[in-house]
N, C-alpha and C positions, 0 to 999 in steps of 0.2 A: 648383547644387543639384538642379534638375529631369534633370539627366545621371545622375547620383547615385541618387536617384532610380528614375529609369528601369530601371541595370543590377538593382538591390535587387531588384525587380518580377519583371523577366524573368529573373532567375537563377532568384529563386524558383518561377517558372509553368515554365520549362523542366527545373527538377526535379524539379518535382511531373508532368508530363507523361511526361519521360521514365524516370522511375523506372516509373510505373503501365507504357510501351510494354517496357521492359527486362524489368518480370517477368511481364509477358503471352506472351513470345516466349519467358522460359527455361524459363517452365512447360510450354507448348506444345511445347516443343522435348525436355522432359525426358519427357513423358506418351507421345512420337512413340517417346523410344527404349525407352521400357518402365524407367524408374524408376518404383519404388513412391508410390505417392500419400503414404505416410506419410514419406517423407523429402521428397518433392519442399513438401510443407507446412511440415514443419520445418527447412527451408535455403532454398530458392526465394522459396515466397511467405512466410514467416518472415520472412527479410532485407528483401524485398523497401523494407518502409517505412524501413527503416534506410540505405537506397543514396543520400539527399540528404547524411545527414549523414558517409558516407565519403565520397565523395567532397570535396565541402565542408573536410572535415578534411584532407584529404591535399592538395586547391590549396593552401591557405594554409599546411599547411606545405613546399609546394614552392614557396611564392612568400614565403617567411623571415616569416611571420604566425603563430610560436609560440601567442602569445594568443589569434587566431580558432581556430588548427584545435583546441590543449586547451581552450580557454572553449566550443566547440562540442561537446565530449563529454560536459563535467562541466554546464554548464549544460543540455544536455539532458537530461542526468539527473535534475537537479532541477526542472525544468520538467514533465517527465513526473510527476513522482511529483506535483507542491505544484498545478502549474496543469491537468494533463490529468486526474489522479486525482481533483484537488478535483471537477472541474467535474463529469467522470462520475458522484461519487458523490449529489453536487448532483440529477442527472438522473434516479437511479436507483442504488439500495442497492449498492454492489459487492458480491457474494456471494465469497467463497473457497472454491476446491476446496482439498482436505487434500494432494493431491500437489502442487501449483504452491505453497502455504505452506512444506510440508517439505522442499520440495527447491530448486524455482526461488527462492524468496523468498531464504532462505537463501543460494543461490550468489551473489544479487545484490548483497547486504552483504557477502560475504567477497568480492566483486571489486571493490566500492568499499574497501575496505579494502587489499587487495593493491595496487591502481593507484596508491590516493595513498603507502603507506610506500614503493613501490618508487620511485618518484619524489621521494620526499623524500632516498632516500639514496643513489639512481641515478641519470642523465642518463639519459631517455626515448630511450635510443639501439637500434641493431637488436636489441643482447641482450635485450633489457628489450620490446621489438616483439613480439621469436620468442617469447618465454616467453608471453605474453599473446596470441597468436594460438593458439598451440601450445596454453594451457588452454582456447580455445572452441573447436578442435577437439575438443578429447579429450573437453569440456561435450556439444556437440552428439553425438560417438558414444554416449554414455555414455545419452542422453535416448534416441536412434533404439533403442536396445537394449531398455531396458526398457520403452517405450510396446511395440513390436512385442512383448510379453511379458506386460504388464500393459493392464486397460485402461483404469486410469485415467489424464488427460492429463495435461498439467502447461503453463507458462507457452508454449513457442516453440510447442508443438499452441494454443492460444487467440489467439497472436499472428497465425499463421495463417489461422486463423476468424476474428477482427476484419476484416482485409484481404481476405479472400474477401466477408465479408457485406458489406461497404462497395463490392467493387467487383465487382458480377456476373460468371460467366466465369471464377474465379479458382479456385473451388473444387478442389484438387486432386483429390481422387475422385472428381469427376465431369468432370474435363477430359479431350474426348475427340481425337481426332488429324484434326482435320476440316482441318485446315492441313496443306500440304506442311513435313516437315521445313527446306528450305531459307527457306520463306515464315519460320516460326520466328524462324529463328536471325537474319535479315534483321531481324526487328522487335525482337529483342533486340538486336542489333547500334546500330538508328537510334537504338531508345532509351538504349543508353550515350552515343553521342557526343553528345544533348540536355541528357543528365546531365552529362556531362564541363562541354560548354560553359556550360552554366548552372549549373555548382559553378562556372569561373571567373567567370563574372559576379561570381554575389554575392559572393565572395572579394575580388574588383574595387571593389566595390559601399563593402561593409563597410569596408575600407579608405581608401580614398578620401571616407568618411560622419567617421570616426572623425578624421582628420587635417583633415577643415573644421570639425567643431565642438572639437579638441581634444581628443578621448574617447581614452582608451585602447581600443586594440584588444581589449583583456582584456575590456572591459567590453562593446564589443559585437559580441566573439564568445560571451559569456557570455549575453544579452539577446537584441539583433536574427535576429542566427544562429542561434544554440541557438532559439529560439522559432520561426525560420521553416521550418530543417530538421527541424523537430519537428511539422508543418503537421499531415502523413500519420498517426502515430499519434494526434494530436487527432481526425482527421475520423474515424480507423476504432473510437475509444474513445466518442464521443459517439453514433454511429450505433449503437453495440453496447450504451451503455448507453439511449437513447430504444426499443431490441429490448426491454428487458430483458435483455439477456445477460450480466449483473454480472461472471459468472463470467471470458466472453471478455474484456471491459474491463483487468479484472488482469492476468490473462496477457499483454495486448500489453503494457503499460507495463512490467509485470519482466522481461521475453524481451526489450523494447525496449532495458531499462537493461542487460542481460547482455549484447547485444551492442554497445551501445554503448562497454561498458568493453572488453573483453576481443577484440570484433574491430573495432572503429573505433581506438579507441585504439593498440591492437597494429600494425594495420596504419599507422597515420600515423607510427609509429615506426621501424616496419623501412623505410619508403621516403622518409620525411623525420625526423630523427631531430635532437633539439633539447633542452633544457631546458625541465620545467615551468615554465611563467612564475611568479615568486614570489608575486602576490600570489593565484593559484591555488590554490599549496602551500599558503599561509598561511592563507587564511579560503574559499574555494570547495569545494576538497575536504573538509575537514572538515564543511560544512556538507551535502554530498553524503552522506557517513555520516550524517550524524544525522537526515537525513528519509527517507533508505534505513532506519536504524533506527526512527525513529517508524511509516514506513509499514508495514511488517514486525509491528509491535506493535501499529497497529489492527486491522488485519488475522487478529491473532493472539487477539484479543479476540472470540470469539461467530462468527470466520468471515466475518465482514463488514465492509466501513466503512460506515458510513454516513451520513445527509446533513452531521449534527453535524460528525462527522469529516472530513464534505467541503469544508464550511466553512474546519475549520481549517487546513488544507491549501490550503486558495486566501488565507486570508487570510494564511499563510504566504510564501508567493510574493509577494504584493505587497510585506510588509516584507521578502524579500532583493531584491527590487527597491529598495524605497527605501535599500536600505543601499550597496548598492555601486553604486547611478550619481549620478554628480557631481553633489553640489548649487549 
């Protein structure tokens, strides 16, 4: 059990280290060759918090753990929305900008929505991958476009700035080329293989947790996983709401959730391609829409959630907690 254990720990600590060393080096390395600060914010350090739970998704389903790597996308979904959003609002009022409502928020329910029908009536195979990577491309051009044209921001610009504020040095418009490009790409480089290694850990970990105590995998890659690869957008959503920055809070968790569907998801498909586990399809997805729905709809109320609202949203989480692990 203390083996056990152990790998859960250091999977987690070697993700969380190595995801911060991988987007410190790609930014550095993007700023060296003259990308724009506004893209290198909304793809670099945007992703950045998102890189525990790709990877993580993609070991277990290259290590035949259907359960961990889809219970790792949908439960971070919900995880973000019921226990990261609760807690923030808990901390400090979530403010809504009017672009991240009308646009981000929105994309985020129509790809919780897309994910689970296409999965209900598709094997989550390459085809079903490309199309869902293929739309957070086309999401991300589509965002680069009209921020560089308007100036109002929207979710992946706050996601951004959560991660910047949480972790000094990150800032892309003011990351300056004080590192040799090779130093860079070097420190991106170490921090992938820490991320590699420490997605297999907990992969390893989870696994091997689930078959001692007799859990289904589903349940904890729904739970343990989904909660530990979710670590980063907690720490950059609580630090952003103890700022005051209600605003940034939001935008990580829907930028969070857009990319969790549409490039975790996609990509664990085109490279390991598998069946949504059923009991997934049956009651996890769904419940993925209807707190993507409810959050959308407090949100849409006066612009804000607030603490009320924050409440209900953690007290949410605990009862899909108590519903789907073994009593």
């Amino acid at each position: 059990m203390l083996e056990i254990g152990l790998l859960l720990v250091v999977g987690l600590g070697l993700l969380m280290v190595g995801g911060d060393l991988l987007v410190r080096g790609a930014v550095q390395a993007a700023a060296k060759l003259g990308v724009s600060p506004l893209v290198i914010g909304l793809t670099l350090v945007g992703f950045g918090t998102s890189t525990p739970e790709l990877v993580t998704s993609v070991q277990a389903g290259l290590s035949g753990a259907p359960g961990i790597a889809y219970g790792n996308v949908v439960g971070s979904n919900i995880a973000n929305i019921l226990l990261i959003a609760g807690i923030s609002a808990l901390l400090c009022p979530i403010i809504v900008a009017r672009a991240a409502l009308r646009r981000d928020a929105v994309v985020m329910l129509l790809a919780a929505l897309v994910f689970s029908g296409l999965a209900a009536v598709w094997p989550m195979g390459r085809l079903s991958g490309a199309a869902l990577v293929i739309a957070m491309i086309g999401y991300i051009t589509f965002v680069v476009r009209q921020e560089r044209q308007n100036a109002d921001t929207g979710a992946l610009h706050d996601k951004g700035e959560a991660l910047a504020g949480a972790a000094p040095g990150l800032d892309a418009a003011q990351t300056k080329s004080r590192r040799a490009l090779a130093v860079s790409l070097l420190l991106a480089l170490g921090g992938l293989v820490l991320v590699v290694v420490g997605g297999a850990a907990l992969v390893n970990g989870a696994v091997a947790l689930a078959r001692s105590f007799e859990i289904s995998e589903t349940v904890i890659g729904l739970t343990i996983v989904a909660v530990g690869t979710s670590m980063p957008e907690l720490v950059t959503s609580v630090i952003a709401a103890l700022k005051r920055q209600g605003d940034v809070a939001f935008g990580n968790v829907v930028g969070s959730n857009i990319y969790n569907i549409l490039g975790i998801g996609g990509t664990t498909a085109l490279i390991a391609p598998s069946d949504l586990p059923g009991d997934i399809l049956r009651f996890d997805a769904p419940v993925m829409i209807l707190v993507s729905a409810v959050f959308v709809l407090f949100a849409a109320t006066g612009l804000r959630v607030g603490r009320r609202e924050g409440a209900i949203l953690l007290a949410g989480y605990g009862l899909y907690i108590w519903m789907i692990w073994p009593q």
